[in-house]
FIVO-882025 format. One record per residue (C-alpha): x, y, z; residue in three letters; residue number from 0. Coordinates in steps of 0.2 Angstrom, whole numbers, padded with zeros to 4 digits. Example, Ala and Ser with C-alpha at 12.3 -4.5 7.8 and 13.67 -1.06 7.14 Angstrom:
% residues 2
<atom px="0062" py="-0022" pz="0039" type="Ala" seq="0"/>
<atom px="0068" py="-0005" pz="0036" type="Ser" seq="1"/>
//
This chain:
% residues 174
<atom px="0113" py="0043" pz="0305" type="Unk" seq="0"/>
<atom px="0110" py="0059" pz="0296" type="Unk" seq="1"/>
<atom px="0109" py="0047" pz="0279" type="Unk" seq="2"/>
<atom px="0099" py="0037" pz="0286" type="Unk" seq="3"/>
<atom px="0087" py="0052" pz="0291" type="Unk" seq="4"/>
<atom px="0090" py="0061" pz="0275" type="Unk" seq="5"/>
<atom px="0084" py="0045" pz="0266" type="Unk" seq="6"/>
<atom px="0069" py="0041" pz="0276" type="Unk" seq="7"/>
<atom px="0064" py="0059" pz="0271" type="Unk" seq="8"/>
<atom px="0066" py="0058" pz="0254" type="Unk" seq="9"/>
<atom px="0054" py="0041" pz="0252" type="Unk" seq="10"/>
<atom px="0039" py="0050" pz="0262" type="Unk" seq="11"/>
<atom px="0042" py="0062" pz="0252" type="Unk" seq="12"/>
<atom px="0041" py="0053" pz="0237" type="Unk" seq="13"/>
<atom px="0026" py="0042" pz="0244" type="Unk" seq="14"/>
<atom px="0017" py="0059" pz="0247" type="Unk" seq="15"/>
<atom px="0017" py="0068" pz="0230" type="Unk" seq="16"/>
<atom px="0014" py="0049" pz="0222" type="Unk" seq="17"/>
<atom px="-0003" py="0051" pz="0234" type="Unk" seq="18"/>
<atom px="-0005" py="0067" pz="0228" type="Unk" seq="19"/>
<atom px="-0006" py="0063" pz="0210" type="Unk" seq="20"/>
<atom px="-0021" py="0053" pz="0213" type="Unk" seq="21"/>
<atom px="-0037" py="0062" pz="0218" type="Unk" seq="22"/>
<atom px="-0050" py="0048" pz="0218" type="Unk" seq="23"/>
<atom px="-0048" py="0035" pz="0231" type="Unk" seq="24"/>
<atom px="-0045" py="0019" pz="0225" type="Unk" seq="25"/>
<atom px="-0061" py="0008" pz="0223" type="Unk" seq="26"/>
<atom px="-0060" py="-0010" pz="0232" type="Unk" seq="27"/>
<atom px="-0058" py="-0024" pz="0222" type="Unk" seq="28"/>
<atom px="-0069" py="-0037" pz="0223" type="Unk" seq="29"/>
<atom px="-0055" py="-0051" pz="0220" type="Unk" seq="30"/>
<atom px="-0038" py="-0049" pz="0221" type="Unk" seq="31"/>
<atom px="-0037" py="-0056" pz="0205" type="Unk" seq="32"/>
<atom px="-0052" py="-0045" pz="0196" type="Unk" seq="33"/>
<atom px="-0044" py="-0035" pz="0183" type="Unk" seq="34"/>
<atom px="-0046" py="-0013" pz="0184" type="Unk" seq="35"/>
<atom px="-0056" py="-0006" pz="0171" type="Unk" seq="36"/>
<atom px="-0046" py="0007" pz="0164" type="Unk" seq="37"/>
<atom px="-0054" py="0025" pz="0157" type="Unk" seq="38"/>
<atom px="-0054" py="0027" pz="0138" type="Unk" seq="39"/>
<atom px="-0043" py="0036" pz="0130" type="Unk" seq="40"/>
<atom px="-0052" py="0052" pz="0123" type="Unk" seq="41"/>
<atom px="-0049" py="0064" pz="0108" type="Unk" seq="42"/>
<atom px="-0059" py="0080" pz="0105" type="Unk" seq="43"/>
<atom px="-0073" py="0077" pz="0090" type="Unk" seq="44"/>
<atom px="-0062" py="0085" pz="0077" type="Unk" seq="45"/>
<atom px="-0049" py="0073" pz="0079" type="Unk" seq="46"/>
<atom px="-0061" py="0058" pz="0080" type="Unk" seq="47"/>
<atom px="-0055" py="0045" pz="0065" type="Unk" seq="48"/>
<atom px="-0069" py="0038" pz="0057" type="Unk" seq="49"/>
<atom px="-0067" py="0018" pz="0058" type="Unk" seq="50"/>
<atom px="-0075" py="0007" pz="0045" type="Unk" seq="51"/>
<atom px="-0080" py="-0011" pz="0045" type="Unk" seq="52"/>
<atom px="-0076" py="-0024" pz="0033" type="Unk" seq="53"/>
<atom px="-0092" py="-0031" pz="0022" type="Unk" seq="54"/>
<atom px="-0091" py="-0049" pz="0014" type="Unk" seq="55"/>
<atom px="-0093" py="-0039" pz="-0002" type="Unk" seq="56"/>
<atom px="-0079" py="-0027" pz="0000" type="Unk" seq="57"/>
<atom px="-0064" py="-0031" pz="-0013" type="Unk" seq="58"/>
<atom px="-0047" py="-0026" pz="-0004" type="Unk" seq="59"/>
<atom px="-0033" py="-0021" pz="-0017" type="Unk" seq="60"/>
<atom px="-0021" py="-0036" pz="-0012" type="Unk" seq="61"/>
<atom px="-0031" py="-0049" pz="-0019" type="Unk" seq="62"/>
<atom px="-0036" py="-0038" pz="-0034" type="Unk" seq="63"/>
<atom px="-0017" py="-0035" pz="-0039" type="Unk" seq="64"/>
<atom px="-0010" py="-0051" pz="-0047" type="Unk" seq="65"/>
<atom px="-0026" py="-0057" pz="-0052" type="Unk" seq="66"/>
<atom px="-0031" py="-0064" pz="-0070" type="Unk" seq="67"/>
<atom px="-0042" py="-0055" pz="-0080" type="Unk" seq="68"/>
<atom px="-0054" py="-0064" pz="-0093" type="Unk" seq="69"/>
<atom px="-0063" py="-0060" pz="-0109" type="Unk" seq="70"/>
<atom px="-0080" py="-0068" pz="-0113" type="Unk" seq="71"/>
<atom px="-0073" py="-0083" pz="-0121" type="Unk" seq="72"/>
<atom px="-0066" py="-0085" pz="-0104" type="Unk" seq="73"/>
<atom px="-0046" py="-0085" pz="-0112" type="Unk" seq="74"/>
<atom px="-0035" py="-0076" pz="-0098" type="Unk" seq="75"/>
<atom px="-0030" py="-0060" pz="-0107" type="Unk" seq="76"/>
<atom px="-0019" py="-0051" pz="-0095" type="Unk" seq="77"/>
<atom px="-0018" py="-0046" pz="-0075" type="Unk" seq="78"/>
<atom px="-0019" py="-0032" pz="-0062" type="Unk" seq="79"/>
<atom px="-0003" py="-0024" pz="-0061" type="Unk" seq="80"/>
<atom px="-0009" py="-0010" pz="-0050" type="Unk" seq="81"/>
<atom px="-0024" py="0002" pz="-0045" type="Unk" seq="82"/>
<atom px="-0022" py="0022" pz="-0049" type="Unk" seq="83"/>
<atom px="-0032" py="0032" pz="-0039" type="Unk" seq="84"/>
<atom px="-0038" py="0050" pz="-0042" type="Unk" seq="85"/>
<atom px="-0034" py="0065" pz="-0028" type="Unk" seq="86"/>
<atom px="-0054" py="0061" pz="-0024" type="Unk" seq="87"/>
<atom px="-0046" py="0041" pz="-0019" type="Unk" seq="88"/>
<atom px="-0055" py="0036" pz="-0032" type="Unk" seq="89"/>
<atom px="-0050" py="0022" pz="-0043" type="Unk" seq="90"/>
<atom px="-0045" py="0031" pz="-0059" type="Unk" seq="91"/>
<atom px="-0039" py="0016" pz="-0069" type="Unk" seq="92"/>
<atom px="-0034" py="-0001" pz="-0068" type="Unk" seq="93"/>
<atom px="-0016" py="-0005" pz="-0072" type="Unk" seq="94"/>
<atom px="-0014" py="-0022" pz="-0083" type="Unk" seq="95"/>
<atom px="-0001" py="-0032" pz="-0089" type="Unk" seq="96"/>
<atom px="-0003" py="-0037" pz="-0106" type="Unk" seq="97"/>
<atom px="0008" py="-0052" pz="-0114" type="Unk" seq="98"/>
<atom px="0027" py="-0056" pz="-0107" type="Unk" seq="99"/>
<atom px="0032" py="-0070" pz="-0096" type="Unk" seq="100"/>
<atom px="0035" py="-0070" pz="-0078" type="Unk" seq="101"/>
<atom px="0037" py="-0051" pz="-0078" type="Unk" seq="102"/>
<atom px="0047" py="-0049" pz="-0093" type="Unk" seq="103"/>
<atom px="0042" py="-0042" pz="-0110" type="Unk" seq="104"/>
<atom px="0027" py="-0037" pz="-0102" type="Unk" seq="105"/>
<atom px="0016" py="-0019" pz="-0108" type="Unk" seq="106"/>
<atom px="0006" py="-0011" pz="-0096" type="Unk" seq="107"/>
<atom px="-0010" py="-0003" pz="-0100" type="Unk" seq="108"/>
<atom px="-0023" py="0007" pz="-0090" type="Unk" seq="109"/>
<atom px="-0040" py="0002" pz="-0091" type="Unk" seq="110"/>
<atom px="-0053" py="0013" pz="-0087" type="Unk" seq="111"/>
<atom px="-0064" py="0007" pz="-0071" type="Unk" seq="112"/>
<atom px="-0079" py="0005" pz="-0081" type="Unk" seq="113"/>
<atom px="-0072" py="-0005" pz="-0092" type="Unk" seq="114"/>
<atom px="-0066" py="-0020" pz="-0082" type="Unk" seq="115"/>
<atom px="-0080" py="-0028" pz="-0073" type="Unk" seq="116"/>
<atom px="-0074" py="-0037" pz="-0055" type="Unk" seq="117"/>
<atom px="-0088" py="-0052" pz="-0046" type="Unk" seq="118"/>
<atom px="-0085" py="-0063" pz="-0032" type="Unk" seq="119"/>
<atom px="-0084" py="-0083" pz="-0040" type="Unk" seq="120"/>
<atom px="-0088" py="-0088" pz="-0019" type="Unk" seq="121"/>
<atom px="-0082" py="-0081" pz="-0002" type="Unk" seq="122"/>
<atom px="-0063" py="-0081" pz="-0006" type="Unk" seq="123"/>
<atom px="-0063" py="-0078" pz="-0025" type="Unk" seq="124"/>
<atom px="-0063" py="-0065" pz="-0035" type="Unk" seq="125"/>
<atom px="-0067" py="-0064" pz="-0056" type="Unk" seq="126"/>
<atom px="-0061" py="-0050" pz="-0068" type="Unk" seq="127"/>
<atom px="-0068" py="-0049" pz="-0084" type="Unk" seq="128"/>
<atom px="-0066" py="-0037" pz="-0099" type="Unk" seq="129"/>
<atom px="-0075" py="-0038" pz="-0117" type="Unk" seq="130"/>
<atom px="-0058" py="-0035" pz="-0127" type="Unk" seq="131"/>
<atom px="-0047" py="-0047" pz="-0134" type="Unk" seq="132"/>
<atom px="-0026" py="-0048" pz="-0132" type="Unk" seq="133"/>
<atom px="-0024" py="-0040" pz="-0147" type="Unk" seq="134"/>
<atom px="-0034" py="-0023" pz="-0142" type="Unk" seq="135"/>
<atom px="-0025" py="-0025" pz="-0126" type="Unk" seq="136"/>
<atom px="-0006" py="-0024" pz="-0136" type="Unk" seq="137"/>
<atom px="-0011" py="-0012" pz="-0146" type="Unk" seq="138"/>
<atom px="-0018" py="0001" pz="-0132" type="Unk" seq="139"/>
<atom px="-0006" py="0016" pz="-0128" type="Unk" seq="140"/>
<atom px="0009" py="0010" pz="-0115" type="Unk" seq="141"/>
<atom px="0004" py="0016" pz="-0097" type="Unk" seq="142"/>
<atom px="0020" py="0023" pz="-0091" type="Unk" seq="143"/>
<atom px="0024" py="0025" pz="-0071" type="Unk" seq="144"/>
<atom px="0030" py="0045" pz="-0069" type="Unk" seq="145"/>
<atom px="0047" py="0045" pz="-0066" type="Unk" seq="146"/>
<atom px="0052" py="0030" pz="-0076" type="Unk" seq="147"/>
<atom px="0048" py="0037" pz="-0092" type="Unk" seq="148"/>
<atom px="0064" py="0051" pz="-0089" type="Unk" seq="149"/>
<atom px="0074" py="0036" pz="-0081" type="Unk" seq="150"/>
<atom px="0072" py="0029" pz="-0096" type="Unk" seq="151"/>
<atom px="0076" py="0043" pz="-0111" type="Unk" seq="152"/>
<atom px="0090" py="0048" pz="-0100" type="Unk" seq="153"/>
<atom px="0097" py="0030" pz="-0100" type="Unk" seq="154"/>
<atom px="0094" py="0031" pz="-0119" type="Unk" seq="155"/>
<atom px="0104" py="0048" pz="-0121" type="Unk" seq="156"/>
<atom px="0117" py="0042" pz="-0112" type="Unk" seq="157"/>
<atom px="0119" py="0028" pz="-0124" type="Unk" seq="158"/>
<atom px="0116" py="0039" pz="-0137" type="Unk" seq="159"/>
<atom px="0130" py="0051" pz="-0130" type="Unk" seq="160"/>
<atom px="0144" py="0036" pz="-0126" type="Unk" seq="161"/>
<atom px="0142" py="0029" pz="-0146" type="Unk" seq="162"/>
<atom px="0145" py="0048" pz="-0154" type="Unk" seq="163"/>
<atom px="0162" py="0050" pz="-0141" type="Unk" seq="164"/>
<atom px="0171" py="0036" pz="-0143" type="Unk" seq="165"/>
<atom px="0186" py="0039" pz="-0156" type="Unk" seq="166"/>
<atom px="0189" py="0032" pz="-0170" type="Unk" seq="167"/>
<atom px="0200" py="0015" pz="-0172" type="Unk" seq="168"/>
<atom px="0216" py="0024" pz="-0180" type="Unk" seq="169"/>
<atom px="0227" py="0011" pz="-0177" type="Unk" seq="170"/>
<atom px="0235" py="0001" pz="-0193" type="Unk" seq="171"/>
<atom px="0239" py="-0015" pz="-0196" type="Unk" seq="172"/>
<atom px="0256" py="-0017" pz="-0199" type="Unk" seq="173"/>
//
C-alpha cells in the first residue's frame, strides 16, 4: 500500500513540475491533425551567419577542378588541378596540370588568375581558355605543394645515404 502511494506521489509530482515548465497555455488546434508552428531558433546579431544565394553565374570549384583548358587554336593544353587562395580567400592562382597521362608524369604549374579566362558554353558548361601554348606551359617553374617538397628531398637523401653505407663486395671468387 505504501508503494502504491509512494508511487502515485511521484507521477503528480512529475506531472506538476512538467506543467510548470510551460508558462503559456497551450493554443487549441484547429485540427487534430494541423501541425504546431514552432518558434525560430534565435542567435544574438553578432553571431548571425551571413547566408548567400546561388546565381546561375556563379562558378563553383568542383566543376572548375578537372576541367580542360584551351588555347586560342582551341588545342586542350592542360587542366585544373586545384584553386590556391590567398589569407583574403581570394583565388591567388590556378593550379594546372601540364603533360602526363592519367596522372602520371604530370607538372603542375600555378597560373595567375588573370591569366586564365573562365566562360560559361550554356547552363551546365563551363570553358577555360589561356593564350599560351604547351610548351610555355612545360617550361614554367613547377608549383610544388608545401610539405611535399621536404617529403621529397628527404626521400632523395635517404637514398643518397643507403648508396654511400653499403660495404663494399670483398668477397672473392675462388
Amino acid at each position: 500500500m505504501r508503494s502504491l502511494l509512494l508511487g502515485t506521489t511521484l507521477l503528480v509530482a512529475s506531472a506538476t513540475l512538467a506543467l510548470a515548465q510551460n508558462p503559456e497555455p497551450a493554443a487549441p488546434a484547429s485540427s487534430p491533425s494541423a501541425p504546431v508552428q514552432a518558434a525560430p531558433a534565435t542567435l544574438a546579431n553578432d553571431l548571425r551567419p551571413t547566408f548567400v544565394v546561388q546565381n546561375k553565374s556563379d562558378m563553383v570549384t568542383s566543376k572548375l577542378v578537372g576541367l580542360t583548358i584551351q588555347n586560342a587554336a582551341n588545342e586542350t593544353i592542360g587542366e585544373i588541378a586545384d584553386v590556391v587562395l590567398d589569407e583574403k580567400n581570394t583565388v591567388k592562382s590556378w593550379v594546372v596540370g601540364v603533360g602526363g597521362f592519367l596522372g602520371i608524369g604530370t607538372k603542375y604549374v600555378a597560373i595567375d588568375p588573370s591569366a586564365l579566362k573562365l566562360s560559361r558554353v550554356d547552363d551546365t558548361t563551363l570553358k577555360a581558355t589561356i593564350d599560351t601554348n604547351k610548351d610555355q606551359l612545360r617550361a614554367a617553374p613547377e608549383y610544388i605543394y608545401l610539405g611535399k617538397a621536404k617529403a621529397n628531398a628527404d626521400s632523395k637523401a635517404a637514398e643518397t645515404k643507403s648508396t654511400e653505407t653499403k660495404p663494399a663486395d670483398t668477397s672473392t671468387a675462388r
